[in-house]
Structure formats: C-alpha cells, structure tokens
VEXZA-806375 format. One record per atom (N, C-alpha, C, CB): residue number from 1; residue in three letters; atom name; y, z, x. Coordinates in Angstrom, 1 decimal. Glycine has a CB too. Layout:
BEGIN
  num  residuo  atomo       y       z       x
  NUM      Ala     CA       Y       Z       X
...
// end
This chain:
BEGIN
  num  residuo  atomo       y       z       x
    1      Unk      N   -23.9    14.0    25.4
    1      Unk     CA   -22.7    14.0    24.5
    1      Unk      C   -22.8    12.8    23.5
    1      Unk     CB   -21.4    13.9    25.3
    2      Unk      N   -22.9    13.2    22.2
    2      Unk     CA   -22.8    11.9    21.2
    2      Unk      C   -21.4    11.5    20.8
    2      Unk     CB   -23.6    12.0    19.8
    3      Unk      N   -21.3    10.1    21.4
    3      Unk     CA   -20.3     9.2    21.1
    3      Unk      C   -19.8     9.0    18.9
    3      Unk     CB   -21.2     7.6    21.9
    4      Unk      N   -18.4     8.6    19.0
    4      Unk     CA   -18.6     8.5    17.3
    4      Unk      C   -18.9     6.8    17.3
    4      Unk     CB   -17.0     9.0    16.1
    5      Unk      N   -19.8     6.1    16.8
    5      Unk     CA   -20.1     4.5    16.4
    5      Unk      C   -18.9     4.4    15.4
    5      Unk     CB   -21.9     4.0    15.5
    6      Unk      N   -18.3     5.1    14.7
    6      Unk     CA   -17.2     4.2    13.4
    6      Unk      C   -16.0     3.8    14.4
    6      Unk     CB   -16.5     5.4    11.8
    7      Unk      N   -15.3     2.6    13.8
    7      Unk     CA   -14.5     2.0    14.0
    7      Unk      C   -13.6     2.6    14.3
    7      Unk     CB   -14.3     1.4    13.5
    8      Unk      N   -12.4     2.9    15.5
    8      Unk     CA   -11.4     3.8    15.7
    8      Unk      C   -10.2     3.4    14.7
    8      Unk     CB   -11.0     3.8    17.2
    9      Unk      N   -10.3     2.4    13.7
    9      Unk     CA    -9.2     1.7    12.8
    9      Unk      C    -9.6     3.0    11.9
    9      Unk     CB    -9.3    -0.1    12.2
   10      Unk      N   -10.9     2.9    11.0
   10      Unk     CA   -11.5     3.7    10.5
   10      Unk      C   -10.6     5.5    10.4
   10      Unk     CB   -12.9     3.4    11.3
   11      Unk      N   -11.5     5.9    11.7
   11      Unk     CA   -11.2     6.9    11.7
   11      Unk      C    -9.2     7.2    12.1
   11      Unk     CB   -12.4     7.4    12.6
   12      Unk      N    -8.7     5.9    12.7
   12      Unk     CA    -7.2     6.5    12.1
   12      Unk      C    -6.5     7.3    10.5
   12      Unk     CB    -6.3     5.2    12.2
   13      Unk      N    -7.3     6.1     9.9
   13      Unk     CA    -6.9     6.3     8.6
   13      Unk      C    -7.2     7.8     8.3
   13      Unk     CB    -7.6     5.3     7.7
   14      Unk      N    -7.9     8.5     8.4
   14      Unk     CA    -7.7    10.1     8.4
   14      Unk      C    -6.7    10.4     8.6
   14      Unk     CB    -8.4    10.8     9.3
   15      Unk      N    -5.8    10.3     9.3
   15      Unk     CA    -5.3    10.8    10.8
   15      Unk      C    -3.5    10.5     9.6
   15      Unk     CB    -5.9     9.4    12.8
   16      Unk      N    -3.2     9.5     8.5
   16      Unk     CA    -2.3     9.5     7.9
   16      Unk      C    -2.4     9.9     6.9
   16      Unk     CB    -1.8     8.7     7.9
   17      Unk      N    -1.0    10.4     5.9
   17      Unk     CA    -0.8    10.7     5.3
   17      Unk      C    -1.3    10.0     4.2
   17      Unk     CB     0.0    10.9     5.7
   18      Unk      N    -1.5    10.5     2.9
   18      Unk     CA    -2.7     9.4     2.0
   18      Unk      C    -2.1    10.1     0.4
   18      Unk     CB    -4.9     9.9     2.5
   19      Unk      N    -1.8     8.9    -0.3
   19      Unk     CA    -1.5     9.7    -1.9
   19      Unk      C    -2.3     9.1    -2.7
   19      Unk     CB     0.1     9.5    -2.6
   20      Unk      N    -2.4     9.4    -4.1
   20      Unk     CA    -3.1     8.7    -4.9
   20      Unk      C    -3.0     7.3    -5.7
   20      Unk     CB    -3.3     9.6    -5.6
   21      Unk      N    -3.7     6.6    -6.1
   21      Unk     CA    -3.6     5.9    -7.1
   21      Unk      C    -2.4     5.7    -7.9
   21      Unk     CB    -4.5     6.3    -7.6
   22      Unk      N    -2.6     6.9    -8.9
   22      Unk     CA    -1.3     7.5    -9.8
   22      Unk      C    -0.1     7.9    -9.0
   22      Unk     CB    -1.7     8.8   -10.7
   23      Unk      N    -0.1     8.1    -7.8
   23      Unk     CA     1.0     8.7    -7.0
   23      Unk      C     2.3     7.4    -6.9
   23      Unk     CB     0.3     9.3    -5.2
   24      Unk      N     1.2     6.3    -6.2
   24      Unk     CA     1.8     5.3    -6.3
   24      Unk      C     2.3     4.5    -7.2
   24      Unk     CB     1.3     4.9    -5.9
   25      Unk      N     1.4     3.9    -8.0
   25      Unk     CA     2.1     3.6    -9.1
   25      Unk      C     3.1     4.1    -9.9
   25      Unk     CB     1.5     3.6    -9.7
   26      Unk      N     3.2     5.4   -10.0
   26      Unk     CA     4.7     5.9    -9.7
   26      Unk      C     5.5     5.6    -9.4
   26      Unk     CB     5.0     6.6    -9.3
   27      Unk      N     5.4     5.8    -8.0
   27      Unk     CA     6.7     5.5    -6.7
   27      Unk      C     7.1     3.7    -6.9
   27      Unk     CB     5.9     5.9    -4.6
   28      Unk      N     6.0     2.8    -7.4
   28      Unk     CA     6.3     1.6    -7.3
   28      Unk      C     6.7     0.9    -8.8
   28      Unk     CB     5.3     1.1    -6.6
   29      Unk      N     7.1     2.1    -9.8
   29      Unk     CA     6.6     1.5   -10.8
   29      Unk      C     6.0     0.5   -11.5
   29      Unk     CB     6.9     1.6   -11.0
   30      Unk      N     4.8     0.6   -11.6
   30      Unk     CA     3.9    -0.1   -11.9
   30      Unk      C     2.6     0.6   -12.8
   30      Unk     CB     3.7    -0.4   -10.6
   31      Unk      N     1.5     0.1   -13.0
   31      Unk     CA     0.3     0.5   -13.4
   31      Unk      C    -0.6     0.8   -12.1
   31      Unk     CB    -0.3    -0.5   -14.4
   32      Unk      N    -1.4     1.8   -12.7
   32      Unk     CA    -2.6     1.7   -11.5
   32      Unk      C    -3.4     0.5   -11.2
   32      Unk     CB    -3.6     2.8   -11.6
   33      Unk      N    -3.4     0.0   -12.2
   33      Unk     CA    -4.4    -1.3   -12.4
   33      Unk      C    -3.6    -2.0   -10.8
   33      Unk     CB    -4.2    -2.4   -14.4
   34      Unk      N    -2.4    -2.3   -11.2
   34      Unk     CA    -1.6    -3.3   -10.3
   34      Unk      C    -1.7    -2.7    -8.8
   34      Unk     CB     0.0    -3.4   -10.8
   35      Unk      N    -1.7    -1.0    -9.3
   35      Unk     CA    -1.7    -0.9    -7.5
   35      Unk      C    -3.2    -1.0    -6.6
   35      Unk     CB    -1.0     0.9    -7.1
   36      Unk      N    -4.2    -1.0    -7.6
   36      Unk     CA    -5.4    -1.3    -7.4
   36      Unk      C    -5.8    -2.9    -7.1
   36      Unk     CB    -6.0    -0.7    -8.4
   37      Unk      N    -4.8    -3.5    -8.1
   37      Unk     CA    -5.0    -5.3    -7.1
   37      Unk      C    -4.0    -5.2    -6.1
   37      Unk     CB    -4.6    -7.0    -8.1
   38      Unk      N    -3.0    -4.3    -5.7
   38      Unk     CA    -2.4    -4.5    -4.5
   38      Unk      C    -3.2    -4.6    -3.6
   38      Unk     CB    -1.5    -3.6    -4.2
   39      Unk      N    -4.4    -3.1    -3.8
   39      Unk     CA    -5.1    -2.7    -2.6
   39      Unk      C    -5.7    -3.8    -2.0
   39      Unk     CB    -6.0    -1.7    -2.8
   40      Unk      N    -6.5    -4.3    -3.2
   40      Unk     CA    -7.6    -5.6    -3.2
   40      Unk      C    -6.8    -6.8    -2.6
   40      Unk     CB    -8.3    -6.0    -4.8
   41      Unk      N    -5.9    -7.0    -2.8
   41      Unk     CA    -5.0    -8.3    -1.9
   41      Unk      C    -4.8    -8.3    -1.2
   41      Unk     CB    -3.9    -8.7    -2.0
   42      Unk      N    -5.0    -6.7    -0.2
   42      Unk     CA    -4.7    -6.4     1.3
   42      Unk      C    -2.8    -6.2     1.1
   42      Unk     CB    -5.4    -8.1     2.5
   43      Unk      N    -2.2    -6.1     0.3
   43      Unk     CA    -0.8    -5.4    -0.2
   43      Unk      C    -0.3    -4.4     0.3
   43      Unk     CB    -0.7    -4.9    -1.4
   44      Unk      N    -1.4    -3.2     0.5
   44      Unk     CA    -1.4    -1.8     0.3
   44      Unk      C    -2.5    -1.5     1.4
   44      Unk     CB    -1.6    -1.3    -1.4
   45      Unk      N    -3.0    -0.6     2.0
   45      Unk     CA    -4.1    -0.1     2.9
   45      Unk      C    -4.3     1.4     2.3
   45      Unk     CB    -3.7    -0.1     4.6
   46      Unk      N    -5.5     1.3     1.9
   46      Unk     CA    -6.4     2.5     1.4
   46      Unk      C    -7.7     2.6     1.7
   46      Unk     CB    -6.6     2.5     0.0
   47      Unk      N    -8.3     3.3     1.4
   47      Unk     CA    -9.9     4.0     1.6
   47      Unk      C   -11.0     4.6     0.3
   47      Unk     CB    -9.5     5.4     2.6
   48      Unk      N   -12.0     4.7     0.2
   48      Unk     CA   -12.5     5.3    -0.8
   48      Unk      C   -13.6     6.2     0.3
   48      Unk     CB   -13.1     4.0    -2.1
   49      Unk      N   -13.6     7.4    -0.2
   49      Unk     CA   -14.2     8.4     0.6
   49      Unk      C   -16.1     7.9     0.6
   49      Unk     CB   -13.9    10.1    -0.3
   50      Unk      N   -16.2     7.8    -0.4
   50      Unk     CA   -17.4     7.2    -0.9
   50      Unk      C   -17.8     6.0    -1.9
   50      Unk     CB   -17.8     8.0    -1.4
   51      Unk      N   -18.5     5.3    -2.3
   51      Unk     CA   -18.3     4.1    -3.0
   51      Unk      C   -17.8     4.0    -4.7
   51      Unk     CB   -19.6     3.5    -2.9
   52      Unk      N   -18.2     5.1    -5.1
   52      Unk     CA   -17.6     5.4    -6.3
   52      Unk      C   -16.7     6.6    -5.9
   52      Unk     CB   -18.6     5.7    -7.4
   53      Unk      N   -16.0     7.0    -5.1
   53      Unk     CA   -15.0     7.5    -5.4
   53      Unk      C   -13.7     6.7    -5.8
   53      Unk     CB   -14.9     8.4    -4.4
   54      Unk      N   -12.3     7.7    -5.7
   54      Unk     CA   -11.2     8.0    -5.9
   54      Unk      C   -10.9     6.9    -5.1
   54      Unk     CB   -10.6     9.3    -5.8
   55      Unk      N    -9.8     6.2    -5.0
   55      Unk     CA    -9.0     5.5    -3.5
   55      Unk      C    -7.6     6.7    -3.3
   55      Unk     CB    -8.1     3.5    -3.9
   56      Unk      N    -7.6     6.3    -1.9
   56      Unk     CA    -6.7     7.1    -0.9
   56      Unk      C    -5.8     6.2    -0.5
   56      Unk     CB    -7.3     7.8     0.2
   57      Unk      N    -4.8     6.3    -0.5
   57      Unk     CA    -3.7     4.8    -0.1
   57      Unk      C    -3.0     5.3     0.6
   57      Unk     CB    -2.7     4.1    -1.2
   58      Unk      N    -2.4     4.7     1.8
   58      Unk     CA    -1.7     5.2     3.2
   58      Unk      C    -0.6     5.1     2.9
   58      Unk     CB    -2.0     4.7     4.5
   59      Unk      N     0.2     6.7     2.8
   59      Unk     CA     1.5     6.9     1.9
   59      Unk      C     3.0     5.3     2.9
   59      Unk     CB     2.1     9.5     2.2
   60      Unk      N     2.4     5.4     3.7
   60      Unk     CA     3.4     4.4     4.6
   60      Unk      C     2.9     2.9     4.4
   60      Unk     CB     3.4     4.9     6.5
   61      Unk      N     2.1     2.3     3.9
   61      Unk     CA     1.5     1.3     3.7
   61      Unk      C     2.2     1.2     1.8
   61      Unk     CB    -0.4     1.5     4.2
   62      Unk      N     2.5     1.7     1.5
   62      Unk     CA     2.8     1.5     0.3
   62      Unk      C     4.7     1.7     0.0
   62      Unk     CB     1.7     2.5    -0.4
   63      Unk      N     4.8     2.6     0.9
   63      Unk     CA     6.7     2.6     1.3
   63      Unk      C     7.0     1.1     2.0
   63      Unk     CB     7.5     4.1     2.7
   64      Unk      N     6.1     0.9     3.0
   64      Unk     CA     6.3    -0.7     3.4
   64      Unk      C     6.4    -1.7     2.7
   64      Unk     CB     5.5    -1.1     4.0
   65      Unk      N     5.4    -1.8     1.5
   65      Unk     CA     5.3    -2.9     0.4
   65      Unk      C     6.3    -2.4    -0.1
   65      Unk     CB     4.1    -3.2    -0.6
   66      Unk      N     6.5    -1.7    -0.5
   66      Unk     CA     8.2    -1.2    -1.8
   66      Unk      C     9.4    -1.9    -0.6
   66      Unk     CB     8.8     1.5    -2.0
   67      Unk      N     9.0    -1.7     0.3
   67      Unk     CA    10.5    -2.3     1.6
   67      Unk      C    10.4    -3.4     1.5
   67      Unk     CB    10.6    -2.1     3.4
   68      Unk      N     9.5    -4.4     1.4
   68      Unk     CA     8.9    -5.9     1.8
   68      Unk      C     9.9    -6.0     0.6
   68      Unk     CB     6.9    -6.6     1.8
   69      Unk      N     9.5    -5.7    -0.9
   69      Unk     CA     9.7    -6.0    -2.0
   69      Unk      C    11.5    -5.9    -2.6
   69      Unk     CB     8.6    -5.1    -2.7
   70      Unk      N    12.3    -5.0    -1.9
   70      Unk     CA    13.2    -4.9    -1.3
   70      Unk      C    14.0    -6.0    -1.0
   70      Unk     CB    12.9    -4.4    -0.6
   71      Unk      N    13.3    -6.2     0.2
   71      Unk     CA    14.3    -7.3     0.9
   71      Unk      C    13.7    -8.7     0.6
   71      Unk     CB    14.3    -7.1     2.7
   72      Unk      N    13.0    -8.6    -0.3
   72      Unk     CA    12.8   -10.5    -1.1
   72      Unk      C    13.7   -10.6    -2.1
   72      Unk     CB    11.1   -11.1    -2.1
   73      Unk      N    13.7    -9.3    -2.7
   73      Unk     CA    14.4    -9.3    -4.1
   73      Unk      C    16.2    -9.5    -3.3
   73      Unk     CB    14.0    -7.3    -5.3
   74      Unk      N    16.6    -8.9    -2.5
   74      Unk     CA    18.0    -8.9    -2.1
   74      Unk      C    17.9   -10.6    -1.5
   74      Unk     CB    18.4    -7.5    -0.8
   75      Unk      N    17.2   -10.9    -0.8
   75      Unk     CA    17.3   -12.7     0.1
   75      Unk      C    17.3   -13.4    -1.4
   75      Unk     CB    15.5   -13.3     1.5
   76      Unk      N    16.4   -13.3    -2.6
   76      Unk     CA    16.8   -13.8    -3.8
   76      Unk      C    17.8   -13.7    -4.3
   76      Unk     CB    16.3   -13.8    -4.5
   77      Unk      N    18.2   -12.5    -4.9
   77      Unk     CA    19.7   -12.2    -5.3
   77      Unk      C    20.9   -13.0    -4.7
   77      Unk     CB    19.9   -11.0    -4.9
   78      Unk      N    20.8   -12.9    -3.5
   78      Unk     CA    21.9   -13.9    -2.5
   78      Unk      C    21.6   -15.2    -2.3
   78      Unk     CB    22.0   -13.5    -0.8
   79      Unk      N    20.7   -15.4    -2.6
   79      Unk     CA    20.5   -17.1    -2.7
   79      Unk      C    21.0   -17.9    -4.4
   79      Unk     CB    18.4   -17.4    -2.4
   80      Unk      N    20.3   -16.7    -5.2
   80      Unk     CA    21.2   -17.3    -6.5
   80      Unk      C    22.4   -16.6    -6.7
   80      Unk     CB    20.4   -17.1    -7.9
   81      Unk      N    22.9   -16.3    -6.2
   81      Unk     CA    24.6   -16.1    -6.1
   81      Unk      C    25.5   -17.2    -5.2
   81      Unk     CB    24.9   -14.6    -5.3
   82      Unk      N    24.6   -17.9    -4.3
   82      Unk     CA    25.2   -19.0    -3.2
   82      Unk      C    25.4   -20.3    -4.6
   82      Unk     CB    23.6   -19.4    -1.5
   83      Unk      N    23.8   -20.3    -5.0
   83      Unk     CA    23.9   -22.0    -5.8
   83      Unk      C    25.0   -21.5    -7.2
   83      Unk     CB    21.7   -22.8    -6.6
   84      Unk      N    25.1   -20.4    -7.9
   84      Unk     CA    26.1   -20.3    -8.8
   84      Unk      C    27.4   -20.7    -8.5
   84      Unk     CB    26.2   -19.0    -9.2
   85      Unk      N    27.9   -20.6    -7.1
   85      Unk     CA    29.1   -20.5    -6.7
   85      Unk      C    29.5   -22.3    -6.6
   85      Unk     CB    29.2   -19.4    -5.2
// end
C-alpha cells in the first residue's frame, strides 16, 4: 500500500473552500496587489496549484482577516471616543 509523503496541512487545504484572487479583493475591498501582500505576510492562507499558477485563498482565512480588521477598527473607534470625551 503506498503511503501519501505530502504534508497532511498541505493536503487539508484541498479539503476547504477556496476563492480567487479577484474574489477577494472584492469582499475586502481592496486591490489584488494588496490581497497578494496579504498572502505573502502570512494575513490570508492560500496555495498556488503550480508555481506559476493562479493563487487559491482559503475562503475562511480571509473572512477571518475582514473579522480581525473589524474588531481593531471598533477597539479604535472606542478608544478615540474615550480621549475626546
């Protein structure tokens, strides 16, 4: 029986849901450029099928950053509403 050698992290990433590039940048408005240094910052978790391909971004890895981004923007908001007062 042959075993699989890739990383079981690896082969999760199959296993989710995955949008594009442009999908994202959408949903976050932004540029792709930006969601492409997200990826690279470790921001966002994606995949490229092959070395020049497309990237695949893990549709919940990127609702998470939009949440992160969320709740900084609200803890700021309330913090400059505390020192106005």
């Amino acid at each position: 029986m042959k075993t699989d050698s890739r990383n079981p992290l690896q082969l999760s990433l199959f296993k989710e849901e995955t949008i594009s590039v442009q999908q994202a940048a959408l949903y976050l408005h932004v540029s792709p450029m930006t969601v492409l240094r997200y990826r690279e910052e470790g921001l966002i978790r994606g995949y490229q099928m092959h070395e020049r391909g497309w990237w695949r971004l893990i549709k919940s890895s990127v609702m998470e950053y939009e949440e992160s981004l969320r709740k900084e923007f609200a803890t700021a908001g309330k913090n400059a509403a505390r020192r106005s007062s």
